[in-house]
C-alpha positions in Angstrom: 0.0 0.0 0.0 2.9 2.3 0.8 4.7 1.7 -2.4 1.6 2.2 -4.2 1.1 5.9 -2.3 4.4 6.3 -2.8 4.4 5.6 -7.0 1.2 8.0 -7.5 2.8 11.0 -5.7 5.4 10.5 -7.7 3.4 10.6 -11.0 2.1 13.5 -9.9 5.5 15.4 -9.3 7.4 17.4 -12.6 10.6 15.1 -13.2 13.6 14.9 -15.4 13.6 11.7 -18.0 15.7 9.7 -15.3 13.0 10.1 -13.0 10.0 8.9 -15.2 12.5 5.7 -16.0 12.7 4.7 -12.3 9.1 5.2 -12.1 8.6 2.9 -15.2 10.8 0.4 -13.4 9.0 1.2 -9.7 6.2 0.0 -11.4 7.2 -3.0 -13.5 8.4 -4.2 -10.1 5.0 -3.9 -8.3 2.8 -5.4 -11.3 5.4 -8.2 -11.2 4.9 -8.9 -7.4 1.6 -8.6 -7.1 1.5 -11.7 -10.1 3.7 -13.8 -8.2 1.8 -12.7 -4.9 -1.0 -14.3 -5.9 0.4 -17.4 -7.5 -1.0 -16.3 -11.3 1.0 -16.9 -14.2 1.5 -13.6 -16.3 0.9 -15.8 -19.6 -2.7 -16.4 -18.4 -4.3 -13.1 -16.8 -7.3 -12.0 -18.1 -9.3 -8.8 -17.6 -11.3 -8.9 -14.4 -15.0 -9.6 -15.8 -16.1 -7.0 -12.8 -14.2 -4.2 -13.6 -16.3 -1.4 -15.6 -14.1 -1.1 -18.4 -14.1 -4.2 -19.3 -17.8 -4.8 -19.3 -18.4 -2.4 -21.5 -15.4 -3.7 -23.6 -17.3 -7.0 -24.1 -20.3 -5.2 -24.4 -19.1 -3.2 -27.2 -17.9 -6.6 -28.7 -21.0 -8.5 -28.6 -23.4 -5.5 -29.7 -21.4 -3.9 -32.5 -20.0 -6.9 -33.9 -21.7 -9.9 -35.7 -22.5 -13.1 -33.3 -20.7 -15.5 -35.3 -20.3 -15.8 -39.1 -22.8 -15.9 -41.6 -25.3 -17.1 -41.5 -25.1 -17.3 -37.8 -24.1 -13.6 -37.3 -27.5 -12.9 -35.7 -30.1 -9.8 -35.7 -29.7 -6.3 -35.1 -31.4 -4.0 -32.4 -33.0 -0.6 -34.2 -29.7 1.0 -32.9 -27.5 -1.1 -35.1 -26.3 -3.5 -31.8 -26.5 -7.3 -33.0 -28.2 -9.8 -30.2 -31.3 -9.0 -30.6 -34.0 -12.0 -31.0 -37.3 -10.8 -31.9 -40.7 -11.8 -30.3 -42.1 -13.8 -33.2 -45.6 -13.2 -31.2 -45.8 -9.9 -30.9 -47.6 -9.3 -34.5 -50.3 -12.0 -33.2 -50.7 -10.7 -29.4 -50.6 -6.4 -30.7 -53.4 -7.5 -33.3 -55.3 -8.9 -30.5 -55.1 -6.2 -28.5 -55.9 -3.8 -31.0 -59.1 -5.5 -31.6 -60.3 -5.9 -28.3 -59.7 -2.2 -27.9 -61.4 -1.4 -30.9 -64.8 -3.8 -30.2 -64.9 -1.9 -26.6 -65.4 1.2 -28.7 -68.3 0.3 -31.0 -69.7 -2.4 -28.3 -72.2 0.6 -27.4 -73.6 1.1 -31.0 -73.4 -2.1 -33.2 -75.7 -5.3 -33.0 -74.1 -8.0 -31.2 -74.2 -10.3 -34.6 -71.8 -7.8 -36.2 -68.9 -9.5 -37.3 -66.7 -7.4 -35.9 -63.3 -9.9 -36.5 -63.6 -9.5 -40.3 -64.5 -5.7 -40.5 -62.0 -5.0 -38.1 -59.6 -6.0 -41.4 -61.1 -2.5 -42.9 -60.4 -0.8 -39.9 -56.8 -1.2 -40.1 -56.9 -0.7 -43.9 -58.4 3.4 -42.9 -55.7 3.6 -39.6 -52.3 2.4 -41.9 -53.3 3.7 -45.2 -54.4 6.7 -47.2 -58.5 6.7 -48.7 -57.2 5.5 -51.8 -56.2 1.9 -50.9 -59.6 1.5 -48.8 -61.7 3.1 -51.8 -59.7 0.7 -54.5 -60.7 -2.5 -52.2 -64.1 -2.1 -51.1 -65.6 0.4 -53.5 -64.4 -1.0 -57.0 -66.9 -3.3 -58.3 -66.2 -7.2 -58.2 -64.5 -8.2 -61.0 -63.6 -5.0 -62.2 -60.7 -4.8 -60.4 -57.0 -6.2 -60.5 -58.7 -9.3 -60.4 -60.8 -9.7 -63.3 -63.9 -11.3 -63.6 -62.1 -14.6 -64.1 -60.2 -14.1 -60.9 -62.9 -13.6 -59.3 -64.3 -17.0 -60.3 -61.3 -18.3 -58.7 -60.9 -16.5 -55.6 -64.7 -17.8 -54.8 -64.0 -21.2 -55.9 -61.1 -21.2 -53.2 -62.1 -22.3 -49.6 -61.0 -20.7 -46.5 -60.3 -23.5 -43.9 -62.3 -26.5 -45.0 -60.8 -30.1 -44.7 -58.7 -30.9 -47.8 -60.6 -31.7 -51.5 -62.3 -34.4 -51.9 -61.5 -37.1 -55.0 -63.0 -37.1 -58.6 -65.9 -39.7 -58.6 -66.0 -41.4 -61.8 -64.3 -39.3 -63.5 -66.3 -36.2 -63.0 -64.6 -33.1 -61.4 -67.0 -32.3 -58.3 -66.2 -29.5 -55.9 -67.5 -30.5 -52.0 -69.7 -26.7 -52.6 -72.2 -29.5 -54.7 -72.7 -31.3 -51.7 -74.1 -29.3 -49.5 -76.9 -31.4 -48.9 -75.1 -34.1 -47.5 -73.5 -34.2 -44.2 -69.5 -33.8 -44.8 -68.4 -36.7 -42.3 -70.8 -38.9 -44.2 -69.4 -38.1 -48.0 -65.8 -38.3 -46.2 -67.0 -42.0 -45.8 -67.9 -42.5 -49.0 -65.2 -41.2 -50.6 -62.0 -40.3 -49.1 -62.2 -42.2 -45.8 -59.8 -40.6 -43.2 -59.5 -40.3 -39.2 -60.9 -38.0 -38.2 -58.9 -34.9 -36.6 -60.3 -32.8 -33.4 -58.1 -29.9 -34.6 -56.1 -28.9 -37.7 -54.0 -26.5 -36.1 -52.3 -29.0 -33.8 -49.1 -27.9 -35.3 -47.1 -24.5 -34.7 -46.7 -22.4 -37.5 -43.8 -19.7 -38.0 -44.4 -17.8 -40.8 -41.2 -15.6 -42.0 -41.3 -13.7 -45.2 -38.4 -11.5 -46.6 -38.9 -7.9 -47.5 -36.9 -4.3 -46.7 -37.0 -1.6 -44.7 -38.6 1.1 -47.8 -41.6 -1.9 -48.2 -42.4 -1.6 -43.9 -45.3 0.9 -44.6 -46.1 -0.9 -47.6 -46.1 -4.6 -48.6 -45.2 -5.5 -44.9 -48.1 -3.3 -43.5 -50.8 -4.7 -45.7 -49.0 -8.6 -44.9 -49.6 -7.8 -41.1 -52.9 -6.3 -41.5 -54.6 -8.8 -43.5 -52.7 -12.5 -42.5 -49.7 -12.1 -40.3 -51.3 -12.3 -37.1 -52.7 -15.6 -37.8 -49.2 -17.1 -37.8 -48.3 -19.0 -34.6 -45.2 -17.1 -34.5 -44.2 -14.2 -37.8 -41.2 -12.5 -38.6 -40.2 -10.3 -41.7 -36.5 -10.5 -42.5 -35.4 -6.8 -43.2 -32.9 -4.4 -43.1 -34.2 -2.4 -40.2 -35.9 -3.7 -36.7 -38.9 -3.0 -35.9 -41.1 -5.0 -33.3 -44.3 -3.7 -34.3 -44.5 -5.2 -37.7 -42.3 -8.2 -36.8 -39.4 -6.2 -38.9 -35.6 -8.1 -37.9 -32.9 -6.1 -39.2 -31.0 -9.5 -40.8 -27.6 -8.9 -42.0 -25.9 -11.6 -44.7 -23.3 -11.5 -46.6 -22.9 -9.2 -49.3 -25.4 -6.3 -50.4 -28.6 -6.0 -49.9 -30.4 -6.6 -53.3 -32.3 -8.7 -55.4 -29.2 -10.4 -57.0 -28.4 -11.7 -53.8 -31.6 -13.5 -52.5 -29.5 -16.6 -51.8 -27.5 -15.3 -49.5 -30.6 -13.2 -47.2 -31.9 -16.7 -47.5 -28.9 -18.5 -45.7 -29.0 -16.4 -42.9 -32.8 -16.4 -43.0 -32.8 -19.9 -41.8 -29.5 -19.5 -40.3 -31.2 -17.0 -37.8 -34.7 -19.0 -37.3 -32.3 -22.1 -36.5 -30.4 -20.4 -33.9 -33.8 -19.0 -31.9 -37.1 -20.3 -32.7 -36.3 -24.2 -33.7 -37.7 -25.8 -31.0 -40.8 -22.9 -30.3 -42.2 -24.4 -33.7 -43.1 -27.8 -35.5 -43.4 -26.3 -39.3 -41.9 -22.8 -40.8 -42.8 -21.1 -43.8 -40.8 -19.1 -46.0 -41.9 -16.4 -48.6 -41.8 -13.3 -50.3 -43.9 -9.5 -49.2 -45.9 -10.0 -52.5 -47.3 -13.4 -51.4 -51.0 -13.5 -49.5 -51.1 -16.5 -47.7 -54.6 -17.9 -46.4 -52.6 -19.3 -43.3 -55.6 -21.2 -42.3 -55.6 -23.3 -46.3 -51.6 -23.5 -44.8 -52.3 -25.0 -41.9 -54.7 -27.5 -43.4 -52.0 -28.6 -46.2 -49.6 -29.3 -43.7 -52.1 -31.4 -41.7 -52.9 -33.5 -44.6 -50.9 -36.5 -44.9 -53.1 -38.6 -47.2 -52.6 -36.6 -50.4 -49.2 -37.1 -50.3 -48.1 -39.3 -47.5 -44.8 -39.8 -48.8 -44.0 -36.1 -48.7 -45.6 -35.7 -45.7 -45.6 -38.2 -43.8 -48.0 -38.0 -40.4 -45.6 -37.0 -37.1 -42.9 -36.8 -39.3 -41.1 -34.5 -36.2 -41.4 -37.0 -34.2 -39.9 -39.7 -36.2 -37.1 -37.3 -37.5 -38.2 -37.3 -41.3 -37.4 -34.2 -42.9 -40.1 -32.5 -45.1 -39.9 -29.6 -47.6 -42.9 -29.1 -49.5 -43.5 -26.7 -52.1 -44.7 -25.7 -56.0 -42.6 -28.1 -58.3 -40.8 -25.8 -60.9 -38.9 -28.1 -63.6 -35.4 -27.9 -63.6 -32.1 -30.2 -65.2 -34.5 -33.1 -65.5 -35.9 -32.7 -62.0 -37.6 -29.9 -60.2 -37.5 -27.5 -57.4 -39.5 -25.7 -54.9 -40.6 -22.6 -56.6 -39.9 -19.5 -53.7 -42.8 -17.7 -55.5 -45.8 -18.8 -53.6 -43.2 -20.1 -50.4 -42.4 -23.0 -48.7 -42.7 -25.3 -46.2 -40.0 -27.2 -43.6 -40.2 -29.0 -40.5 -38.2 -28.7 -37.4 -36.0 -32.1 -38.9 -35.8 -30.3 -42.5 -34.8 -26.9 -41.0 -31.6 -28.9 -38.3 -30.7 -30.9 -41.5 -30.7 -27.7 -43.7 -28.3 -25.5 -41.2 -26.5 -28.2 -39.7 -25.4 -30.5 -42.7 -25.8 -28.6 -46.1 -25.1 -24.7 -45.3 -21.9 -24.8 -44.2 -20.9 -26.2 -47.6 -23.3 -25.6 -50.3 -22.6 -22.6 -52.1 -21.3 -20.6 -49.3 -20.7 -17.5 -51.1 -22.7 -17.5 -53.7 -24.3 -14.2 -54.9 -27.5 -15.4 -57.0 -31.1 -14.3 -57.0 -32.5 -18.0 -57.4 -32.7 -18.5 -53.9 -35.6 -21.4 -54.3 -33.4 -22.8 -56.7 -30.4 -23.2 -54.5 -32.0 -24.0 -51.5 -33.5 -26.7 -53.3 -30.0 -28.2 -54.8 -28.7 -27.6 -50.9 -31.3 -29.9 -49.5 -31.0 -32.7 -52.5 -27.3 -32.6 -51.4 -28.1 -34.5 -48.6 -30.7 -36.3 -50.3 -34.1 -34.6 -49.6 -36.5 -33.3 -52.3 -38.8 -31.1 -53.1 -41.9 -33.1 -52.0 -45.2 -32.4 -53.5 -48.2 -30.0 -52.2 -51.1 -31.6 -54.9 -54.2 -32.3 -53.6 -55.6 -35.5 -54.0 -57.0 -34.4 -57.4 -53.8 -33.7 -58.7 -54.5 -29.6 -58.5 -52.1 -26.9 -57.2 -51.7 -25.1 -53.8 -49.0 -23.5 -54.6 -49.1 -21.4 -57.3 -46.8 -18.4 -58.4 -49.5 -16.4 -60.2 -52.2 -13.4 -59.1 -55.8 -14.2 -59.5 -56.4 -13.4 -62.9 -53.3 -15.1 -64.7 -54.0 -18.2 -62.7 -57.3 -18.4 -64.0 -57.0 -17.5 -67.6 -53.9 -18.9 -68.3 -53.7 -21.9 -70.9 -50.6 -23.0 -70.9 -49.6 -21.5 -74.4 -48.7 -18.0 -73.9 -45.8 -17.7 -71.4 -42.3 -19.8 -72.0 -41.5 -20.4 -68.2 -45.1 -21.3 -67.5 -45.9 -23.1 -70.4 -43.3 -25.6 -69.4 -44.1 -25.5 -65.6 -48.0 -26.3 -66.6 -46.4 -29.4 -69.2 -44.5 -30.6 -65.9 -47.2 -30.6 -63.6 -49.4 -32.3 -66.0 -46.5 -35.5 -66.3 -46.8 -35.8 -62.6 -50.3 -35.9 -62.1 -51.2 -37.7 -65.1 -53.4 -35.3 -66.8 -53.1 -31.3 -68.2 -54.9 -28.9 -66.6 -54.9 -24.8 -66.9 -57.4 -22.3 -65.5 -59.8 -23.2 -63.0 -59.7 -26.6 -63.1 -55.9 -26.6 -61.9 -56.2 -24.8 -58.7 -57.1 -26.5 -55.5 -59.9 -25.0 -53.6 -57.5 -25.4 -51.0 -55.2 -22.8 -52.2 -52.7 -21.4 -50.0 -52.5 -18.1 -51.3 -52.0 -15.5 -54.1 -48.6 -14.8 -55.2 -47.5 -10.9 -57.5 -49.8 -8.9 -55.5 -47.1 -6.1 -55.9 -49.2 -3.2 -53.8 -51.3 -2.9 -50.5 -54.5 -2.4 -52.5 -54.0 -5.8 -54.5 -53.5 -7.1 -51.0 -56.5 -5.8 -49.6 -58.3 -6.5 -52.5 -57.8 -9.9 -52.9 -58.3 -10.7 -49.0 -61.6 -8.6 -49.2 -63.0 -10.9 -51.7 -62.0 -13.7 -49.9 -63.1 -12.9 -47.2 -66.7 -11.4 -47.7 -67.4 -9.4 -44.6 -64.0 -7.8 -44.0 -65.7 -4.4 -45.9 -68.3 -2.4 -44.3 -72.2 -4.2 -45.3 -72.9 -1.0 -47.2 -70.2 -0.7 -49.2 -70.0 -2.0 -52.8 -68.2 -5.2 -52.1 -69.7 -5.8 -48.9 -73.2 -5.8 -50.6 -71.9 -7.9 -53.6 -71.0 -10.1 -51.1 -73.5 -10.0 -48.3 -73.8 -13.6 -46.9 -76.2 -14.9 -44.7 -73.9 -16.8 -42.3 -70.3 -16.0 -40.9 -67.3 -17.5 -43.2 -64.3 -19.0 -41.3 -62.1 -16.2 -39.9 
């Protein structure tokens, strides 16, 4: 203690160079005692984890600096810090709220058999966007919007949360609508005997989509407004953080642009690997232009009769990996197409990170991020399985309403091939109406918030107000799934 008094008047005192060297030397001598005081070898001492400067050393390291490398570095707060891990129920629990806050309002002046779930939709619509996107959705005409009368014939054949299609019966294409005289367990009986399932969302859901940060008011508004919230758990990898529309600021390697969708994509799963792999049984992954009917999702995932090889029943449970998806051709084979998403489960998503990232095309910059992923997981020998019903018809499709139901097959290259393919595997051609399921997961290009809106509205008949122009074109007399 004296020595040490002793040293720090000194430092304190004005001295000639000789001094300042037998100060240097003073000191030397004391650090040096002090080590072999305390029995500690010199080679081995480490900062003391209590001392303020170094806390905020390490804090500095692990906020500023990536976790780990790619695609393991981790999210960042809205400040820039990495470590952050977003609550992937927050989108679910604030829409919840909001609505509970809102029906306390209006409980005072609207009949009790208002659906207030669906109309709430509209309400948002007004609060996040200007007049125009609400007057484009609910006061354009049916059919005389982006969707077309077609599309519109489509959007109604599609059905929001019934048990999957039923078979052909001899031959004749019958839709379970032309049954609605018959009791549905007792057709199921008849024609596509299954067991019977208390509840089709037994699984947990994660729903992750990829967007950035100029599309949060846009794209990513209308996806949280309209479908997000049904998710189990969302997130929307971006390039700024924020917890209110499920926003993770995501970094990858390289820039962030379209050319480099593979790489966003690594880290993607990278990320939902690292935090949320055990919190969920299936994930989905998609694009901000996608509107996904989560509750058609849930019920393709719970079907494993259509395609019981692809998805096979408690295939967590008896570790079989499954990735399911729209089959694009490709080399002689085929892929699953990014455009309308797709689907893991907790075994694909381990194998994918643990066995085929860290070597398959590590730094590739590419936009065909479906495409890769796909040639990642057939690396280690699992494919693309299929998402057909039992009819052979899509649920998974890459098109908007319209071009999905007037397209052919004979006036688009890419497609023209895609329709060929999907005709090989199912054992018969089929274009326009007749090719998409009626349990449809979603509609895919729906580039702005109104298309989103729009094409919800209409699926959804009571999401605008009873006297506007949709809602009386689609007045029903009984409340449709929600």
């Amino acid at each position: 203690m004296c020595a040490k008094i002793i040293l720090s008047a000194l430092t304190k005192l004005r001295r000639p160079p000789h001094c300042r060297i037998l100060i240097c030397l003073l000191t030397t001598a004391w650090g040096l005692f002090n080590l072999f005081h305390q029995n500690i070898n010199p080679s081995s001492v480490e900062p003391n984890p209590q001392h303020q400067e170094f806390k905020e050393f390490k804090e500095f390291r692990s906020s500023y600096e990536p976790l780990a490398p790619h695609p393991h570095a981790g999210a960042r707060y809205p400040d820039g810090k990495y470590g952050y891990v977003a609550d992937v129920t927050a989108v679910r629990i604030r829409h919840f709220q909001l609505l509970h806050a809102w029906k306390q309002q209006r409980k005072n002046y609207v009949r009790e058999d208002d659906d207030d779930d669906a109309l709430f939709i509209s309400h948002l619509m007004k609060t996040t966007f200007d007049a125009e996107v609400y007057n484009y959705t609910c006061e354009t005409p049916v059919g005389k919007g982006m969707e077309g009368e077609e599309g519109f014939k489509l959007i109604h054949k599609v059905k929001i949360g019934r048990r999957p299609p039923l078979p052909v019966v001899n031959e004749t294409v019958w839709q379970i609508t032309e049954f609605r005289n018959y009791k549905e367990s007792e057709l199921r009986g008849k024609l596509h005997p299954i067991k019977e399932q208390a509840n089709l969302s037994k699984h947990r859901i994660l729903c992750a989509l990829y967007t950035y940060d100029k599309h949060h008011p846009t794209m990513l508004q209308a996806a949280v407004n309209t479908w997000a919230w049904k998710c189990d758990g969302f997130l929307a990898a971006s390039t700024l953080t924020n917890e209110t529309l499920g926003a993770v600021d995501l970094p990858h390697l390289g820039n962030e642009t379209y050319g480099n969708m593979w790489q966003k994509t690594r880290s993607i799963w990278g990320y939902i690997y690292d935090n949320y792999l055990e919190d969920f049984d299936y994930f989905w992954l998609g694009g901000d232009d996608f509107l996904v009917y989560v509750e058609n999702l849930r019920g393709i995932i719970e079907d494993h009769e259509s395609n019981p090889k692809d998805n096979p029943e408690n295939s967590n449970e008896k570790y079989i990996p499954v990735f399911l998806g729209q089959h694009i051709p490709n080399m002689g084979s085929h892929y699953c197409g990014g455009g309308p998403g797709y689907v893991l489960n907790r075994v694909a998503v381990k194998a994918l990170v643990t066995m085929s990232l860290p070597s398959c095309s590590v730094e590739t910059v590419v936009s065909a991020e479906d495409r890769f992923i796909s040639n990642c997981f057939r690396s280690i020998g699992i494919p693309c399985g299929s998402v057909t019903d039992v009819n052979g018809r899509q649920r998974f499709t890459g098109m908007p309403p319209k071009q999905l139901a007037t397209f052919r097959g004979d006036s688009d290259r890419f497609y023209s091939n895609v329709y060929r393919y999907w005709g090989e595997e199912t054992g018969r051609f089929k274009w326009g109406l007749d090719s998409v399921s009626e349990q449809l997961s979603g509609f895919h290009m729906l580039r702005y918030p109104p298309f989103i809106h729009r094409v919800h509205a209409l699926q959804y008949p009571r999401t605008c107000p009873p006297d506007s122009v949709v809602g009386r074109a689609l007045s029903v007399s009984s409340k449709k799934s929600f």
